[in-house]
N, C-alpha and C positions, 0 to 999 in steps of 0.2 A: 632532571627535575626542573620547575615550574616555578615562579616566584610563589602563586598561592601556595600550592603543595611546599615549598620550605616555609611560610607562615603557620602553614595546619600544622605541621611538623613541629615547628620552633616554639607554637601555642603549645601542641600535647605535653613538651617540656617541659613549662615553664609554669607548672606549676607544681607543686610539692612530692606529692602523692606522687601524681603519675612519673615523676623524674625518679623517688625512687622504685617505682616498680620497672621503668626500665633499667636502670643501674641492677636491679635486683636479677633481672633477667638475663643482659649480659654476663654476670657473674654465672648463671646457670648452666650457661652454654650450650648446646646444640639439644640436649636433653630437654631445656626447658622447667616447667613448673608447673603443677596443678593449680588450677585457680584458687582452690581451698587453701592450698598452701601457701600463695601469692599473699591471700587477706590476713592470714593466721600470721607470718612471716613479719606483714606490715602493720600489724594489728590494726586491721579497720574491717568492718563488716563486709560480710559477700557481696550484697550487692553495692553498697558503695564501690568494693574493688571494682567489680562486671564494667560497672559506668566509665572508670577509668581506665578499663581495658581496652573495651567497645572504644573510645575514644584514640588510643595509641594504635589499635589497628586501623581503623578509618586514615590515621595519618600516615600508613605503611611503615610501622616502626616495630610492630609486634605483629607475630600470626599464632595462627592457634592449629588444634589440629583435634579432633574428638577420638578416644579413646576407647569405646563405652561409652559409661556413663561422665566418664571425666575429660574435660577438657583441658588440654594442657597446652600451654602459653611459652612462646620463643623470641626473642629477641630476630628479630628481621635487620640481619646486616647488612643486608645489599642495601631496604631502604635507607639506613643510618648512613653506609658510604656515600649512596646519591646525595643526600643534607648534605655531607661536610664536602662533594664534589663542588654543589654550587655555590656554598658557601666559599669557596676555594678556588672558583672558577676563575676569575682574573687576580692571581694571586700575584703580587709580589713588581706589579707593576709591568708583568708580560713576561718574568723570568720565573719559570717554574724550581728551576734548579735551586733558586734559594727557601723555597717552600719541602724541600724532600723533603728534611730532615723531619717535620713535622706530618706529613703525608705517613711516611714509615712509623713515623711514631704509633700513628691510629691505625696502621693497616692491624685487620686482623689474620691472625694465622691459625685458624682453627678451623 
């Protein structure tokens, strides 16, 4: 990952909404969520949700996948690992070994 690409990233985060729909998402896990479900779940209108969604995949944080009629929405881990890679990138003053514990922490296992 790319200094821009972790700003888009750290942007789509940082604001209310869209943090929880990814929080929401990771808790979904590999199955993901219907968009309906997504807006109903965070009580805000469809297309408000869309907007905030459309925005956390542009930042490679969510994908989607069409169903039919329905789209359903996943938490994109690889993108979130790359954010906390470069985030993480010179960690610890050049000694990675004292960043594991925290590394492992966020690895996910699913």
């Amino acid at each position: 990952m790319n200094k821009p690409a972790a700003i888009t990233a750290l942007s789509a985060l940082g604001q209310e909404t869209r943090l929880d729909v990814f929080r929401l998402l990771v808790q979904a896990g590999a199955e993901g969520l219907p968009a309906g479900a997504i807006a109903e779940r965070l009580g805000v209108v469809q297309n408000t949700a869309s907007a905030h969604l459309k925005l956390l995949a542009q930042a490679g944080l969510i994908r989607s996948e069409r169903q039919g009629r329905v789209v359903r929405y996943m938490a994109d881990m690889t993108g979130f690992r790359d954010l906390l890679a470069y985030l993480m990138e010179d960690c610890c003053n050049g000694n990675p070994d004292l960043c594991r514990p925290v590394i492992e922490a966020v690895a996910c296992h699913c």
